[in-house]
C-alpha positions as CSV (number, residue, x, y, z in Angstrom):
1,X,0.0,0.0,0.0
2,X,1.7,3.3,-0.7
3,X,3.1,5.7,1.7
4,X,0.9,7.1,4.4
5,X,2.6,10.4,4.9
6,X,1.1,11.5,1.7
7,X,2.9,12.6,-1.6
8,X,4.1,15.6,-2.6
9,X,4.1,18.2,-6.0
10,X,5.6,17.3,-8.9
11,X,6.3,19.5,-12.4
12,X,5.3,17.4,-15.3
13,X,5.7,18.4,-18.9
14,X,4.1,16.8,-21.6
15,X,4.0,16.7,-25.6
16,X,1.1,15.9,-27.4
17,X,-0.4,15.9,-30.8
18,X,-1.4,19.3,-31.1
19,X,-5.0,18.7,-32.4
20,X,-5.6,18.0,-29.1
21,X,-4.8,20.8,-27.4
22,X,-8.2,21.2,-26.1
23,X,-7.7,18.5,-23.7
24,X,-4.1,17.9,-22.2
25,X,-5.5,16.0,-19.7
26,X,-7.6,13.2,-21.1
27,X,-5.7,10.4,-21.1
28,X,-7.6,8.8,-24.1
29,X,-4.9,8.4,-26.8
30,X,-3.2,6.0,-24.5
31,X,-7.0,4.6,-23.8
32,X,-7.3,3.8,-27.1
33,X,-3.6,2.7,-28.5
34,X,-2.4,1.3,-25.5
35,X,0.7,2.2,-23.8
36,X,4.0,0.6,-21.9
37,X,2.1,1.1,-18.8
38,X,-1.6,0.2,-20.3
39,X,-3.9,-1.6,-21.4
40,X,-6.0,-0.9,-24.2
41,X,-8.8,0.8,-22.6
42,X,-7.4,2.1,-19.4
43,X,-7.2,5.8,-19.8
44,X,-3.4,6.9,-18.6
45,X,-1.5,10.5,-19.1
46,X,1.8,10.0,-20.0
47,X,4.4,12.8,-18.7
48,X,7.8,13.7,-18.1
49,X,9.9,15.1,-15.4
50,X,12.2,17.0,-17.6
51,X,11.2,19.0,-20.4
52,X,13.9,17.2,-22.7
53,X,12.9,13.9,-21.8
54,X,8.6,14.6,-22.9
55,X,10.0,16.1,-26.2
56,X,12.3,12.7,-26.7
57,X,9.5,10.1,-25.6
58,X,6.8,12.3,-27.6
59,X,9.2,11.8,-30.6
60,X,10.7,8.4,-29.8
61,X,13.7,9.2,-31.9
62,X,12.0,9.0,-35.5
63,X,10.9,11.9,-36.9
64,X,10.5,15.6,-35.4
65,X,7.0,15.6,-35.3
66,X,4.8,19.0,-34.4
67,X,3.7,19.1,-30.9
68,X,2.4,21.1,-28.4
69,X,4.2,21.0,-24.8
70,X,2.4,22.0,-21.7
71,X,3.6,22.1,-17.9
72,X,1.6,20.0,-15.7
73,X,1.5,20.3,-11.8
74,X,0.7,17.3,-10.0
75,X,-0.7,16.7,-6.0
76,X,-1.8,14.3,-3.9
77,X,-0.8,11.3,-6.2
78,X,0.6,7.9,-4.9
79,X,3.3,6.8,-7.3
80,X,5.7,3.8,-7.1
81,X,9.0,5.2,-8.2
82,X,10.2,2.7,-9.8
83,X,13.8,4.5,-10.6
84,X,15.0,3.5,-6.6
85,X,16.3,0.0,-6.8
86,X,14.6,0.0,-3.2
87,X,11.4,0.0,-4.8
88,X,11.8,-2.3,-7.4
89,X,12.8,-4.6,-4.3
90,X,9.9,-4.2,-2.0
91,X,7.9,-4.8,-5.2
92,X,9.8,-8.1,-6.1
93,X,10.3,-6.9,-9.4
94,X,13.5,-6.9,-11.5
95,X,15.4,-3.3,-13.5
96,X,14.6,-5.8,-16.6
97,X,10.7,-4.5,-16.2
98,X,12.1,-1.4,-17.8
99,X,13.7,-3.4,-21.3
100,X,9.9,-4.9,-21.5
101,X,9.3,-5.4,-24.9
102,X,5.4,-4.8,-24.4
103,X,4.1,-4.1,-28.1
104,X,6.5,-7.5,-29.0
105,X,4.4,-8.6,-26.2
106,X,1.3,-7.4,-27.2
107,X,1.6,-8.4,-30.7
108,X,1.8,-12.1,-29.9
109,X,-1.4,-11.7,-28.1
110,X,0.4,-12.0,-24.2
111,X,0.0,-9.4,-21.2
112,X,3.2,-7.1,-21.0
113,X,5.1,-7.8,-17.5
114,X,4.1,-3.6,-17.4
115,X,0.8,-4.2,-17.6
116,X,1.0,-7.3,-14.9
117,X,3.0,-4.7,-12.6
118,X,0.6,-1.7,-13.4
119,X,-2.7,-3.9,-11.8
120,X,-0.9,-4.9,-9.2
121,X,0.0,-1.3,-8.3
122,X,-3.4,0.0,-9.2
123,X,-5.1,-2.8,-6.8
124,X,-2.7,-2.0,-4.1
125,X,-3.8,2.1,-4.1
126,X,-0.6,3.6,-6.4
127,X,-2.2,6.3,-9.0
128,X,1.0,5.9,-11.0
129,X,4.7,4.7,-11.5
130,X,7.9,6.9,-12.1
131,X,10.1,5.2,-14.1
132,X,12.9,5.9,-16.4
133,X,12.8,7.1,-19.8
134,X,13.7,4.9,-22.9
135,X,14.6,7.5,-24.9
136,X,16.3,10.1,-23.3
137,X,18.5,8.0,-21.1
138,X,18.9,9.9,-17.3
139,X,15.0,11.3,-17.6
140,X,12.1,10.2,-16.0
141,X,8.7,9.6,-16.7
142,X,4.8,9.3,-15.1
143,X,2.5,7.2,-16.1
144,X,-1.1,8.2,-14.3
145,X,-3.5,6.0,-14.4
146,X,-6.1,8.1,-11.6
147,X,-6.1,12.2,-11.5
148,X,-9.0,14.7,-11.2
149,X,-11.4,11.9,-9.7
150,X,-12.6,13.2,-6.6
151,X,-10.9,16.3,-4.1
152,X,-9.1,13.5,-2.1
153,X,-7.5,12.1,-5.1
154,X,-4.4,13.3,-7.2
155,X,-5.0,16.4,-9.0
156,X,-3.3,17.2,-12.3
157,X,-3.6,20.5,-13.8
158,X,-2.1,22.2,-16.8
159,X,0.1,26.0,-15.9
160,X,-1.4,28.2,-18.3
161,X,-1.6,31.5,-16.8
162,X,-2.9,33.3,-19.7
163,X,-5.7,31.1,-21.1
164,X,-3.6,30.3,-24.0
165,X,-5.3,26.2,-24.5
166,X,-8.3,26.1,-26.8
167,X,-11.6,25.2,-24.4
168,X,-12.7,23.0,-27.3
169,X,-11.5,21.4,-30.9
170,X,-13.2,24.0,-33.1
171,X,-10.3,26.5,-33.2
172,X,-8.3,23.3,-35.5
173,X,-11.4,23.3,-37.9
């Protein structure tokens, strides 16, 4: 069961497909596509905690594509940090999870160790996992699979000070 004492703020940035800037925070893409951390059909936000390392996941080393980056503040979230080899310890689980081949996985029609992990975590009260980045090796990354539920719950909200986010997905029309 995690921690408690309670967790604290964390800064989050985040690249996205910019057609979507009308909702940084829905999770859905990942919903729908799946993602190293879920399941098809399991909404999850996708973040980093340096602004180099969302730019180089959002990217994963192909192609520069256009995207829009936002700053993301995060509260009263329960994450596994999965970075302390501590953690990884009291779990019972290997630093091999993070070399999980999970679309390999996926594609042959078996359940991604990640995913395995992920329920456990989720069953056991975590909201999310920091782990490190694949693609911009020394950067980190959350995966959120609970935010803006309830006022006890994490909260996740995007910095923009002046308004500058479309409210809806009529100003890409």
């Amino acid at each position: 069961m995690p921690d408690p004492a309670g967790p604290g703020v964390h800064i989050l940035w985040r690249a996205y497909v910019p057609r979507w800037a009308h909702a940084p925070l829905s999770g859905e893409g990942a919903a729908r596509f799946g993602g190293r951390w879920n399941p098809v059909g399991v909404p999850t936000i996708y973040a980093a905690r340096e602004l180099s390392t969302a730019w180089a996941e959002y990217n994963q080393g192909f192609t520069q594509h256009p995207a829009l980056i936002a700053q993301l503040e995060l509260s009263n979230a329960y994450l596994a940090d999965l970075t302390h080899s501590e953690t990884l310890e009291a779990l019972g689980v290997s630093a091999s999870i993070h070399q999980t081949e999970w679309r390999d996985a996926l594609d042959r029609g078996q359940v991604p160790e990640t995913h395995l992990l992920a329920e456990r975590l989720r069953t056991a009260g975590y909201d999310g996992v920091i782990y490190p980045s694949f693609m911009s090796p020394g950067g980190s990354c959350v995966a959120l699979w609970r935010w803006n539920d309830s006022d006890e719950g994490p909260r996740l909200t995007v910095i923009d000070p002046e308004n500058r986010l479309p409210k809806s997905p009529a100003s890409w029309l």
